[in-house]
Backbone as a ProteinNet text record, in pm:
[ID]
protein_1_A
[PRIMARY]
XXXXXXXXXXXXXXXXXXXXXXXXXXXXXXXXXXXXXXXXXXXXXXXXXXXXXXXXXXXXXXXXXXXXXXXXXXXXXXXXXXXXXXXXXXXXXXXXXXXXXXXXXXXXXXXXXXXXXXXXXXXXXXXXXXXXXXXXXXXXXXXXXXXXXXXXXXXX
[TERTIARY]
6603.1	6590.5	6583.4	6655.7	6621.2	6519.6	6481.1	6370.4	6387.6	6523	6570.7	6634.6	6775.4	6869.9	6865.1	6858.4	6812	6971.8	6968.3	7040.1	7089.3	7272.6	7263	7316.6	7282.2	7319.4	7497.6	7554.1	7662.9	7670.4	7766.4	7769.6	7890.3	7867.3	8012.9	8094.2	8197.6	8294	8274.5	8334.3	8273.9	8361.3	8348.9	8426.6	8511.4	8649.7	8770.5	8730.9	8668.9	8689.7	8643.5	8464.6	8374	8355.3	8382.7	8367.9	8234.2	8135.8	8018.4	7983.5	7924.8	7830.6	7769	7669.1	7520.8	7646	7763.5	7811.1	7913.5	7936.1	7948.7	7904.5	7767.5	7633.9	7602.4	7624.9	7550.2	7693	7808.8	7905.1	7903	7882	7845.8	7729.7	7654.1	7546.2	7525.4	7583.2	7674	7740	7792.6	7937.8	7841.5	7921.5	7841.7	8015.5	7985.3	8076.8	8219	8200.1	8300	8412.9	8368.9	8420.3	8401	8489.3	8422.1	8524.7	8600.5	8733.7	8629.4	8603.3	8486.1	8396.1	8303.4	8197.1	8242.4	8359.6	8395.9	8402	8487.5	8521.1	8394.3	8307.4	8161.3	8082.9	8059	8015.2	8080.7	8220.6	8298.5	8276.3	8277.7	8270.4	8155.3	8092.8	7933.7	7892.8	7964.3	7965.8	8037.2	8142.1	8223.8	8146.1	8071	8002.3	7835.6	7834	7748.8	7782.7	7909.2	7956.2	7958.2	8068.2	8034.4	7896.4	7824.6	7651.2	7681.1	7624	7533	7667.1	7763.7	7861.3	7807.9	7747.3	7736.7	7818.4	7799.6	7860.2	7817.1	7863	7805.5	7804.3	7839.5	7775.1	7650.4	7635.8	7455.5	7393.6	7407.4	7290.6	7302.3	7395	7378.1	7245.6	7306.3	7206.5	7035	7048.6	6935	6869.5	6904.9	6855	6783.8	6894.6	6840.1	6713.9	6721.1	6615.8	6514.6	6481.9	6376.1	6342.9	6398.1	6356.5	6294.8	6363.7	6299.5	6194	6079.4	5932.5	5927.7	5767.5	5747.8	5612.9	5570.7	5443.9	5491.3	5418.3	5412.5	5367.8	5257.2	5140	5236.1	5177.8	5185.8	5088.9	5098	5031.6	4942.9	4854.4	4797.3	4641.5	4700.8	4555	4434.3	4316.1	4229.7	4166.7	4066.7	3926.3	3942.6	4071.7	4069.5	4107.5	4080.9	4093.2	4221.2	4316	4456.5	4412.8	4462.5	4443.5	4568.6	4577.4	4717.6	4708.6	4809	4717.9	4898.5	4857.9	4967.3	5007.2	5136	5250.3	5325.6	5387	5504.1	5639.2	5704	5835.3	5917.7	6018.1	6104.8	6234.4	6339	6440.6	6512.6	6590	6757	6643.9	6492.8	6464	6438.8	6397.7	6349.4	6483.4	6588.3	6708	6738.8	6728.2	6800.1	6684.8	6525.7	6469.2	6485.6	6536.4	6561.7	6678.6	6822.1	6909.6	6880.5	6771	6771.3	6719.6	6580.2	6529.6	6587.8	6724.1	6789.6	6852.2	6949.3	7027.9	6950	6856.6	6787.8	6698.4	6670.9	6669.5	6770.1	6910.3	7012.6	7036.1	7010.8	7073.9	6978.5	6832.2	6737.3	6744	6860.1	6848.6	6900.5	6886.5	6964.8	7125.7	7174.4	7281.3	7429.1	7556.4	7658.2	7768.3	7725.2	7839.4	7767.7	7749.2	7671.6	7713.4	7828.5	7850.2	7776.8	7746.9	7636.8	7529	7478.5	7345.7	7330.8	7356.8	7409.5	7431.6	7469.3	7491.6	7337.9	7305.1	7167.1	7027.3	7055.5	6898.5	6950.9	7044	7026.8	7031.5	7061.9	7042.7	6884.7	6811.5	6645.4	6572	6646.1	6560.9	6625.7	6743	6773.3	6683.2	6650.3	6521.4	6374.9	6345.2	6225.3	6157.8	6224.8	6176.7	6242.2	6179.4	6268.2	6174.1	6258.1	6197.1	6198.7	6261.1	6307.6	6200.8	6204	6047.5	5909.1	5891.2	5760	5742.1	5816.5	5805.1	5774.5	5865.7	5780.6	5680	5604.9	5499.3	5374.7	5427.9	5301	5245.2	5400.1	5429.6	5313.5	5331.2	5268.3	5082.8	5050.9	4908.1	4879.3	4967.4	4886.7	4849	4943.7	4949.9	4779.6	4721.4	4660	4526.8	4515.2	4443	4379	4491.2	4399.5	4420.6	4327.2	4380.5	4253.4	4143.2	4055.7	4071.4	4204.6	4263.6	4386.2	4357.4	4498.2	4465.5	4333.9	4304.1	4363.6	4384	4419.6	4564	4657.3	4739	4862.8	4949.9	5015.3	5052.2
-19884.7	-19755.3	-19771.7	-19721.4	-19722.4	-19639.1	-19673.8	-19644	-19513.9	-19507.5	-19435.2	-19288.8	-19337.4	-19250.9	-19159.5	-19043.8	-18969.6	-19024.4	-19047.5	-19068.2	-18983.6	-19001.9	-18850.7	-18850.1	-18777.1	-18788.4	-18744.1	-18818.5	-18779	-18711.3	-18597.9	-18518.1	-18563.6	-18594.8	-18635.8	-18508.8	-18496.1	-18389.6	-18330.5	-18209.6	-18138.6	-18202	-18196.2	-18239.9	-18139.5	-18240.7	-18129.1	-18079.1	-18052.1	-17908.6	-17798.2	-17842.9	-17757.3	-17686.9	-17790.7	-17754.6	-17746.8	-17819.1	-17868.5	-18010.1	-17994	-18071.3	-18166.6	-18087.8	-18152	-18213.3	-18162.5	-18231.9	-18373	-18367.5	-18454.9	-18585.1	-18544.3	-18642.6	-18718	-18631.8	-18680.9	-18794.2	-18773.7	-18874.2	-18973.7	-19003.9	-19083.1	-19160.4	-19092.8	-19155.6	-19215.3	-19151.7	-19236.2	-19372.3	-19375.5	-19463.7	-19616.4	-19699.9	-19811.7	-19938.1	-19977.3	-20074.6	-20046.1	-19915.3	-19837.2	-19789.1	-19772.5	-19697.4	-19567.9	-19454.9	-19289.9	-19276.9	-19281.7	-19243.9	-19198.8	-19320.9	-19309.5	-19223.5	-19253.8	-19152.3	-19009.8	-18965	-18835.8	-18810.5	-18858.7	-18878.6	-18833.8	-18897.1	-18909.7	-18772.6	-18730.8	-18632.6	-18499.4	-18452.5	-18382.4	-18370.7	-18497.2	-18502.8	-18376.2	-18486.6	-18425.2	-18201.6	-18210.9	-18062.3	-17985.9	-18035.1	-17965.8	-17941.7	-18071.2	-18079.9	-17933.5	-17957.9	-17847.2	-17727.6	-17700.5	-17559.3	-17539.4	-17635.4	-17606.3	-17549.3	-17646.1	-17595.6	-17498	-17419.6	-17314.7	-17242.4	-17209.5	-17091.7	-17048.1	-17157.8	-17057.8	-17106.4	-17082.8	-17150.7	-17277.4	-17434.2	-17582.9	-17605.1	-17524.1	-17550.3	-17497.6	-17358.7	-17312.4	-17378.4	-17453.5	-17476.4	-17625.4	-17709.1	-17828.6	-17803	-17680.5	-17673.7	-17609.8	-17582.2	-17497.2	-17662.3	-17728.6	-17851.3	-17912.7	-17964.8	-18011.8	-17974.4	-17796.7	-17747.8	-17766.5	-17753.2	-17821.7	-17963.1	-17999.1	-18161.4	-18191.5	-18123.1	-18161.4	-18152.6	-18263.2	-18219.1	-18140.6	-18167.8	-18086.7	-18194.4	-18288.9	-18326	-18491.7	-18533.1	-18696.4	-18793.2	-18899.4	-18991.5	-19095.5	-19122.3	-19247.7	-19300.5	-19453.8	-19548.9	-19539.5	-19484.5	-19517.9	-19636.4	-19710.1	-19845.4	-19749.4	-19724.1	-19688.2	-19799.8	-19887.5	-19963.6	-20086	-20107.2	-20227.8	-20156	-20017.9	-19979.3	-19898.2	-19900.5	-19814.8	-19729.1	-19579.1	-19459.9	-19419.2	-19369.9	-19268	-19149.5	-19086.1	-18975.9	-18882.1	-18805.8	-18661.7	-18614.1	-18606.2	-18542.5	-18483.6	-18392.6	-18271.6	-18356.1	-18357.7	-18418.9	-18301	-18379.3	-18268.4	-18262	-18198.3	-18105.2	-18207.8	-18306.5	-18386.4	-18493.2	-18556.6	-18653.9	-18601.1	-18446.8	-18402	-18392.4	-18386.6	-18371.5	-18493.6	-18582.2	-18719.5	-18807	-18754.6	-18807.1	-18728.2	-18626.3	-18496	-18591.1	-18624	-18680.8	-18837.3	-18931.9	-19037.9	-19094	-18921.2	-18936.6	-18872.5	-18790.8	-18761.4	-18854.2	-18931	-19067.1	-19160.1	-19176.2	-19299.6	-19236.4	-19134.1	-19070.3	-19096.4	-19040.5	-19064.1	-19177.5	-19260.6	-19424.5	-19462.5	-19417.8	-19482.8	-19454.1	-19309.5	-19234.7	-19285.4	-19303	-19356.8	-19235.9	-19318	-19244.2	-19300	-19223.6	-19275.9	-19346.1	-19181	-19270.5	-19218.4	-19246	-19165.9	-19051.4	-19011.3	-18841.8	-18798.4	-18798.8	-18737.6	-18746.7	-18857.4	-18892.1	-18818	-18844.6	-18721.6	-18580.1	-18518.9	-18387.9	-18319.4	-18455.7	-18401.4	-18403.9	-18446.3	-18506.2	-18393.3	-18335.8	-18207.5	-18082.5	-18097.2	-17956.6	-17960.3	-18083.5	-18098.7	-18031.3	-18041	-18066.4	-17919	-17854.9	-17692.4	-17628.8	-17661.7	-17612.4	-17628	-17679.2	-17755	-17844.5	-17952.2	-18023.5	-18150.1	-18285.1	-18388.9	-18506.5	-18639.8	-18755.9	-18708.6	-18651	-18660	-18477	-18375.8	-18321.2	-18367.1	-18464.2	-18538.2	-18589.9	-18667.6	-18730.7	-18671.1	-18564.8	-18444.7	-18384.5	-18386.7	-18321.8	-18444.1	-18561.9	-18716.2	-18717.3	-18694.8	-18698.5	-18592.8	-18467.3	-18385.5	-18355.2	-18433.1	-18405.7	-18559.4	-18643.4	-18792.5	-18707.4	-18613.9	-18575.9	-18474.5	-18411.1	-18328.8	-18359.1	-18489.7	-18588.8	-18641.6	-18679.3	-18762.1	-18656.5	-18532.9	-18400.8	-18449.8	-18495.1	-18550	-18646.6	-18731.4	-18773	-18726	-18601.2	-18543.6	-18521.3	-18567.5	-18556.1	-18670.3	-18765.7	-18898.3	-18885.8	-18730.9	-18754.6	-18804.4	-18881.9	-18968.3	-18883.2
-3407.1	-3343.7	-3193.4	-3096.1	-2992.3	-2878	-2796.4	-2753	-2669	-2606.8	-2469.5	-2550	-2610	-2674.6	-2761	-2824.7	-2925.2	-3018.2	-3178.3	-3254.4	-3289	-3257.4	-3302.1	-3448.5	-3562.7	-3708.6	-3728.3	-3789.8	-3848.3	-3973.4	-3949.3	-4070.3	-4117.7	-4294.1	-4316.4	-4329.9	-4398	-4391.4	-4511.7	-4580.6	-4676.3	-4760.7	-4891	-4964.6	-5004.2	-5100.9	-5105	-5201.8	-5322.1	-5408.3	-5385.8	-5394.7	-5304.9	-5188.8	-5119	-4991.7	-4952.8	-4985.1	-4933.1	-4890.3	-4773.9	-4722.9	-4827.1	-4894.5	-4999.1	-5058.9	-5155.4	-5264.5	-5218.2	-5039	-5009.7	-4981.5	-4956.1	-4909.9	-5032	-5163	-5285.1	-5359.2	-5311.8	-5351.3	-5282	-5159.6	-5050	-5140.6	-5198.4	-5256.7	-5348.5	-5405.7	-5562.2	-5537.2	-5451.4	-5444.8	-5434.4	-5522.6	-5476.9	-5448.5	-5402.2	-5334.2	-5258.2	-5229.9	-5166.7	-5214.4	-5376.5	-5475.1	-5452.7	-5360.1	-5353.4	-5452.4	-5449.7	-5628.6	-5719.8	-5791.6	-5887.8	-5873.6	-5747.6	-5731.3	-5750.1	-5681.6	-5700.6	-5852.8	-5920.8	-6056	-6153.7	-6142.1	-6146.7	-6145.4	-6012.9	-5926.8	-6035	-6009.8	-5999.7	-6177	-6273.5	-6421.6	-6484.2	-6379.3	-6395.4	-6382.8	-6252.5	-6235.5	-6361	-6428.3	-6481.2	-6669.9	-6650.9	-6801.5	-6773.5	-6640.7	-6636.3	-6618.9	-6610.1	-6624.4	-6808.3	-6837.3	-6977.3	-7075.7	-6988	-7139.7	-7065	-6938.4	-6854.3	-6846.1	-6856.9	-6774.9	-6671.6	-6581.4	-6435.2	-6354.5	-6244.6	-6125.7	-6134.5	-6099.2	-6125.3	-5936.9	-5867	-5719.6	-5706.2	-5792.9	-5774.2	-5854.5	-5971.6	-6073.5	-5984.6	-5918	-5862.2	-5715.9	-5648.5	-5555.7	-5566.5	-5665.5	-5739.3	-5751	-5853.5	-5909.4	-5733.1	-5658.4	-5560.7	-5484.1	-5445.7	-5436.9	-5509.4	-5628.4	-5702.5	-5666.8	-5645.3	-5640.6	-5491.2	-5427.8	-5260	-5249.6	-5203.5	-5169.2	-5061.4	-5015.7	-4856.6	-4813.5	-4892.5	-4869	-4888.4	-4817.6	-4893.2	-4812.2	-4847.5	-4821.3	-4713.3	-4579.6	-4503.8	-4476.4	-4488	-4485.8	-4291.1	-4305.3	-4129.1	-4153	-4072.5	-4060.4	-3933.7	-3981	-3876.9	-3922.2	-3842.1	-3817.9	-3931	-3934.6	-4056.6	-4211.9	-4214.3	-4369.1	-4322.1	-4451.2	-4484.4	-4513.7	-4444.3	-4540.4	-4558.4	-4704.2	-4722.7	-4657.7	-4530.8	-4494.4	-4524	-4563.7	-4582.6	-4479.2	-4500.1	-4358	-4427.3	-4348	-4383.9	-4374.1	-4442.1	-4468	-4349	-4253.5	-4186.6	-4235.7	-4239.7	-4245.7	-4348.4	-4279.9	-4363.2	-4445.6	-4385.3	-4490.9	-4639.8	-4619.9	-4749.8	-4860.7	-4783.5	-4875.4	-4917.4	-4864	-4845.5	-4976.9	-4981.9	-5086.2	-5220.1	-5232.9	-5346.5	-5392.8	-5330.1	-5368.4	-5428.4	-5357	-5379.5	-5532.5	-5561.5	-5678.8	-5777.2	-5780.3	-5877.5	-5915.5	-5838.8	-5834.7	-5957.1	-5887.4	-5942.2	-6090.9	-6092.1	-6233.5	-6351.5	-6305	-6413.7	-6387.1	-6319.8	-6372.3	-6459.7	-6427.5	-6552	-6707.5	-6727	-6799	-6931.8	-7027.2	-7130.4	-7182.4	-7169	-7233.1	-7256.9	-7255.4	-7241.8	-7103.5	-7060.1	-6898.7	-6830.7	-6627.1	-6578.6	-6555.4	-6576.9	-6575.8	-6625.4	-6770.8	-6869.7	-6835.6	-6767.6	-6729.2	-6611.2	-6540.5	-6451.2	-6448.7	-6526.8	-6554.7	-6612.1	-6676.4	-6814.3	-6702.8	-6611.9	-6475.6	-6382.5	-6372.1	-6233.6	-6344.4	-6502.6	-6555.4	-6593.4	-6549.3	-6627.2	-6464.3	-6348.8	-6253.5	-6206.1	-6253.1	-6247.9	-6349.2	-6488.9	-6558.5	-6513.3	-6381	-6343	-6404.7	-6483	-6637.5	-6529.2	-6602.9	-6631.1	-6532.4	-6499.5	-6426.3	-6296.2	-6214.1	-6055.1	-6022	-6113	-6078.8	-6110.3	-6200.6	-6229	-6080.5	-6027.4	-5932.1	-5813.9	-5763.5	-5657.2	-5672.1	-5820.7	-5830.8	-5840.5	-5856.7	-5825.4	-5667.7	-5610.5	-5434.4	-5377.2	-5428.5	-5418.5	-5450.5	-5605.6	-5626.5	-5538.4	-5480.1	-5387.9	-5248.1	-5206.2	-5088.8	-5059.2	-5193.8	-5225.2	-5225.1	-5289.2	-5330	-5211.5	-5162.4	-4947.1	-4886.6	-4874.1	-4767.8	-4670.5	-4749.5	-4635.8	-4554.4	-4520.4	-4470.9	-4316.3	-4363.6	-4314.3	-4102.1	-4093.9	-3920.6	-3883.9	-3982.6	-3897.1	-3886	-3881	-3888.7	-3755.2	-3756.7	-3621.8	-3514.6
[MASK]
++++++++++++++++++++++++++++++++++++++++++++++++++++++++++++++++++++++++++++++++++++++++++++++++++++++++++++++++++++++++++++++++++++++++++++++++++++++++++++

């Protein structure tokens, strides 16, 4: 990180079906060895198996899901007088998205199933029902954050 310069963030480009941002960020995210083909493939599988169950739109029930998943709260490590406290901070703007995406991701890969499309499709229709691994997890984030509030003066 540099000390002087403010960083400035790159936005990638929207993707071609959609035409979103988020559904671009989240193939970017997917992709592992600079496979985006796949990831799209993937991504795009995934949306289409969730139109099928839900007949809704698979860009709102995808962004719905995400919304659910995004925290607002979550524990940093601050050293006062020799002892660690977890002390609670407000998550700001792109990290809260960027951890909503990281714990859906890593949800459907844990997920048992067939391909990750499915796994995939079945972890953003659990986290569009408010159910599943990747809202358990915003709501742990959340009762830790709750938990050290007597913490929260030491905040940085």
């Amino acid at each position: 990180m540099p000390r002087r310069a403010k960083i400035q963030r790159r936005v990638p480009p929207p993707d071609a079906k959609y035409n979103s941002e988020l559904v671009s960020r989240f193939i970017n995210k997917i992709m592992e060895r600079g496979k985006k083909g796949l990831a799209e493939r993937i991504m795009y599988g995934a949306l289409e198996t969730i139109q099928d169950r839900t007949g809704r739109a698979p860009l709102e029930v995808f962004e719905q899901a995400v919304y659910n998943a995004t925290p607002v709260l979550e524990v940093k490590p601050r050293r006062v007088g020799g002892a660690t406290y977890q002390v609670p901070v407000q998550i700001e703007g792109q990290r809260r998205q960027s951890l909503a995406i990281r714990w859906l991701l890593t949800s459907a890969r844990n997920r048992n199933g067939k391909s990750m499309q499915e796994k995939l499709a079945n972890e953003l229709l659990d986290a569009f029902n408010g159910t599943g691994a990747t809202i358990k997890r915003r709501e742990d984030t959340h009762r830790m954050a709750e938990a050290n509030k007597a913490f929260s003066h030491y905040r940085f």
